[in-house]
Structure formats: structure tokens, C-alpha cells
N, C-alpha and C positions, 0 to 999 in steps of 0.2 A: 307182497312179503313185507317184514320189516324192517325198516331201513332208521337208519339215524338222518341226519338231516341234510348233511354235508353233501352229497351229491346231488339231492332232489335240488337243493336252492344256487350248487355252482350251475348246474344246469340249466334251471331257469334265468340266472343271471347275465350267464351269455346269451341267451335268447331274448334276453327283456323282456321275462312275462311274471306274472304272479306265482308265488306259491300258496294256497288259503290254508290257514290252521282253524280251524273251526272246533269251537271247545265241547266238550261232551258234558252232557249231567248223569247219564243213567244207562241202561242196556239198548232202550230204544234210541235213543238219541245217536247212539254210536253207530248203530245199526244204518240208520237213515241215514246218515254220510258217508259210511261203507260202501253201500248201495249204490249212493247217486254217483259218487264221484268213480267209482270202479263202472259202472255204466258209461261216463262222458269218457272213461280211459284217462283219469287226469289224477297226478299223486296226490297226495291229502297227508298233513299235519293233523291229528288229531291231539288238543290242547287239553290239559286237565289242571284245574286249580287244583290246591291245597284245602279249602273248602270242597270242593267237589269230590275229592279225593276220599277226603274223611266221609262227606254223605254216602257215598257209594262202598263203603265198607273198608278203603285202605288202600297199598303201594299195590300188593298183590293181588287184592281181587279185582282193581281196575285193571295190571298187566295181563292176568289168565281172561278176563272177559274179552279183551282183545284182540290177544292172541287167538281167542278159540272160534269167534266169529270170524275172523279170514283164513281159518282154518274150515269152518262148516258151512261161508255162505263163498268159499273159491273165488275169496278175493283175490284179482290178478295184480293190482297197480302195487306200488309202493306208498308204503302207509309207516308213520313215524309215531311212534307216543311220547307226547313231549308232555314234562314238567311245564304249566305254564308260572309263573311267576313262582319260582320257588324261595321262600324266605330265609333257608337257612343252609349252611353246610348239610347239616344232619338231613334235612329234607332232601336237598339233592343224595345224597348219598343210598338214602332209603328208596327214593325212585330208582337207582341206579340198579341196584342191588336186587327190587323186584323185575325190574326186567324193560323200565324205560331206554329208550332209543335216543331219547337226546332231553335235553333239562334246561328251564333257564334261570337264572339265579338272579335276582333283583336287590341290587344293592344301591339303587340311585337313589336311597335317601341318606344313602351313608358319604362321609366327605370325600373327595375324588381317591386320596392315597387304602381309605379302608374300605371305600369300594375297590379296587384293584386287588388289593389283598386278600378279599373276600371271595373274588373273583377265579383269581390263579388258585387258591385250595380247592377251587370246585373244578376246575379246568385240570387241574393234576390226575384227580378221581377219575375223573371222566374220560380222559385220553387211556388211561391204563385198562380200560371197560369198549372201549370205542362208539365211547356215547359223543355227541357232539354238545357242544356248550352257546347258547344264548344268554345275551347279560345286558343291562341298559346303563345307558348314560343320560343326562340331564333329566328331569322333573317333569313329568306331563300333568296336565290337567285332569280333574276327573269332577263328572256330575254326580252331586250331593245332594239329596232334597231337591232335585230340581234347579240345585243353584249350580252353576258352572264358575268351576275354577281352573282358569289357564294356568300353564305350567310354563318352565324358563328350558327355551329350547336348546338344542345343545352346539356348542362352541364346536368346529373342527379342529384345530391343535387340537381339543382336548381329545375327542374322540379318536384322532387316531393317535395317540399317547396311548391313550384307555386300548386299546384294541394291539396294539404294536406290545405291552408289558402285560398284558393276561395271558393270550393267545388261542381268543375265546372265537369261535365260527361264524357269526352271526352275530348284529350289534343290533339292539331297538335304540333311536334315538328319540329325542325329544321334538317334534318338529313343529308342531301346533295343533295334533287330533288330542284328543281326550278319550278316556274309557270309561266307560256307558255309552248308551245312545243321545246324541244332541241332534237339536233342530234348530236347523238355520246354518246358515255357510259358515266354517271356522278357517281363522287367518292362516292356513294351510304357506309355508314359505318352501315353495316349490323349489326356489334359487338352493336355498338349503340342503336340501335330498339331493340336490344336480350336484350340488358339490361336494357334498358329503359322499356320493355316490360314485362320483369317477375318482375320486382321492382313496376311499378305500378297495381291498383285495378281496375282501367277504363279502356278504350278503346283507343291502339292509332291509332292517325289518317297520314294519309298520302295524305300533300300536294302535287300540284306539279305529278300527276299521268301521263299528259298525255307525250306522246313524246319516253315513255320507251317499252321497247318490254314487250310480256307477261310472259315472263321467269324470268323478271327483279322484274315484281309486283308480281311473283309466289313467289320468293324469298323472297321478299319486307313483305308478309304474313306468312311467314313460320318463319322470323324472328320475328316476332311480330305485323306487322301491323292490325288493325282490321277494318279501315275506308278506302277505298281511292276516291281522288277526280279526275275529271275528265270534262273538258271543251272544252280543244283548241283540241281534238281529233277529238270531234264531229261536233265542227264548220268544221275540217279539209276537214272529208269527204264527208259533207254536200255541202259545197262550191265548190268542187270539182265534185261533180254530177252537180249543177248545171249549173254550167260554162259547161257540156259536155253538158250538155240537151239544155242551150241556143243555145249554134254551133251547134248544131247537126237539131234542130228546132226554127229559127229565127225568123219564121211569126207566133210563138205559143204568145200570149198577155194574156192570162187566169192566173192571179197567183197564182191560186190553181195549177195548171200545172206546174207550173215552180217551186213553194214553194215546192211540192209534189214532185216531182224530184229526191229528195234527202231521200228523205223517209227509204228510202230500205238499205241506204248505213248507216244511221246512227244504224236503227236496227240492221245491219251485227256487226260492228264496238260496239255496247252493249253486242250481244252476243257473240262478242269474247269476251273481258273484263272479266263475266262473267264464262268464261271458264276456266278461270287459277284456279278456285274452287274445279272442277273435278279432 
């Protein structure tokens, strides 16, 4: 069923395990993590950019595509559609209003007082819907061209200031991942999440998941994280069956066939994930 987020991740927080949000692009993709993670019996974040959003036709045709496949394929688990980085009021509000479970609003480029600001408007919305609110503090890094730029991780006063004056669920900090996929070990400050982690009352979240081995988010968890997020992973492996499947079958023009291709590899690549729990 669908749930907002607030209990899937107090839940797992007292148990110290992961919760995975894993972002959707399309009807298949949604599908394939329906599937797998209602199979392992484990709840699922399903993440949606604002880009993605708009590819896939808007607020309401991604809420009803949703909705209607754990309505026809009797999904039992608990399943969340979340706003992933939503840029604005108006955006969270339109997710809300289609029928999103929980939103996060990203105002960590904004100075600490007009992200907070920014913050509490979306958290007002939200609590009167009973959606639940995700919001970031400090600057992460992200891969550009290939070039990786580290971000400025985040201070504790600040973050629990930030999180004590919005009154927002669930915090993503800055802590040394980056988003896209990187290779090679990133200066992950584990001390950071331990403290960041027993200091705060919510859940925190961990941006920036894919790219890293599962040793790294075992860790990642054991220090405190209680969310992580997860995208360029799944694009990774998906893309990569398909590109085999097209060379491997040229004269194949069906793109159920070709889309479908990739099917199997993203479910592997969930259930590893997944596995770092055990």
C-alpha cells in the first residue's frame, strides 16, 4: 500500500537497517522494483525527479501509474512516492496535490536562514496532506563531465538548528558521497553520520548511494544512515543489457523486447542493494 515515509524509515531506524529509494524513469522501470522488492518482502521508496517527472508526462500521470500497478500487480509491501529533489514550493505542492506520499525540497543552495524558510512553507503543506517532508543541508558534490566536485559537508549545530526550526522528517546531509556514479573510494566521514546520527530524532538520509560497493553502504548504515538513494546504478545496468541485447539481436524492432532486456539486470542489482541488511 501507500505509505508516506515516516514510519517505513522510524522503523528501520530502530532496527539499523536501510531503507532504498530507488528512482524510476518510465512504466517499466517502476514496474521492476515493484516486483523485486514486494518479492524480498522489503518496503521501497520509489524516487521521482522533476525531470523525470516531466518525461513521463507530469504530477498525475506518474501518481495514477503507481498507484495502478500495486493495485494490478497486488503489491503487498509498503511503497512511498516521493518527490526526489523538488526545487520549489509550487513543485512540492503539485506533487502533493497529485497524490505524492512524501516530497523532498532541496534548498541547500540557498543561505542556511532561506533554506529554513523555504523549508517550513513546504513542511506546513505537507503536514496538512499527511505527506511527510525530506530537505538537505550542506552542499554535496556531484560528477560533471567526468570531473568530480566535492562538496562542504555538513556542520551538526547547524543541522540540528536546520531540522529542530522546519520540522521536516527526514534530513539528507552532506557527508562526502556525491551524485552520479564515481569510481574509486570517496572520503566518506563516517565519524560524521555516528554523530550526526545519534544526535538527531529523524532519519538520516544518504545521498549520492550509487557508484559505492556494498561494503561501503553496509558501513554507510551501521554508522547511522537510515535512507539511501539510488539512480545512476540502475540506469547503469539497465543500459548495459540493452546495448548487449541490441548487438547481440539487430533485426529485433519490438520495444517491449528491447526495453524488457534489461529487466533482470536491474532486479539483480535491487537485490544486491538490499542485501547489505542481512
Amino acid at each position: 500500500m501507500l505509505v508516506n515515509s515516516k514510519k517505513i524509515l522510524k522503523d528501520a531506524k530502530k532496527n539499523k537497517k536501510a531503507v532504498f529509494q530507488f528512482n524510476i524513469n518510465n512504466l517499466e522501470w517502476t514496474r521492476c522494483i515493484l516486483e523485486k522488492c514486494d518479492e524480498l518482502q522489503v518496503p521501497v521508496i520509489l524516487g521521482v525527479s522533476e525531470s523525470a517527472i516531466k518525461y513521463m508526462g507530469g504530477y498525475n500521470v506518474v501518481a495514477s501509474l503507481c498507484y495502478s500497478l500495486i493495485t494490478d500487480l497486488n503489491i503487498g509491501i509498503d511503497v512511498c512516492l516521493h518527490l526526489d529533489h523538488g526545487s520549489s514550493l509550487k513543485n512540492c505542492i503539485e506533487a502533493i496535490d497529485a497524490g505524492f506520499n512524501s516530497v523532498m525540497i532541496d534548498g541547500s543552495k540557498l543561505p542556511f536562514n532561506e533554506n529554513v524558510e523555504l523549508v517550513k512553507d513546504v513542511v506546513l503543506y505537507a503536514k496538512n496532506n499527511d505527506v511527510s517532508v525530506e530537505a538537505e543541508i550542506g552542499s554535496m558534490g556531484a560528477i560533471n563531465q567526468n570531473q568530480l566536485s566535492l562538496g562542504i559537508n555538513t556542520n551538526l549545530e547547524d543541522c540540528l538548528k536546520f531540522v529542530a526550526e522546519t520540522g521536516i522528517d527526514s534530513v539528507a546531509a552532506s557527508v562526502g558521497t556525491v551524485h552520479g556514479i564515481y569510481k574509486g573510494e570517496l572520503n566518506i566521514d563516517y565519524k560524521l553520520i555516528k554523530n550526526l546520527a545519534d544526535n538527531l530524532t529523524i532519519p538520516l538520509v544518504l545521498h549520492g548511494g550509487s557508484g559505492l560497493e556494498n561494503a561501503i553502504l553496509k558501513k554507510c548504515v551501521e554508522s547511522g544512515i537510515t535512507k539511501i538513494n539510488i539512480n545512476s546504478d540502475l540506469q547503469a545496468v539497465w543500459s548495459q543489457s540493452i546495448r548487449k541485447f541490441i548487438k547481440e539481436n539487430p533485426n529485433i524492432i519490438d520495444p517491449r523486447k528491447i526495453i524488457g532486456s534489461g529487466f533482470e539486470a536491474i532486479k539483480k542489482e535491487i537485490a544486491s542493494k538490499i542485501n547489505i541488511n542481512k
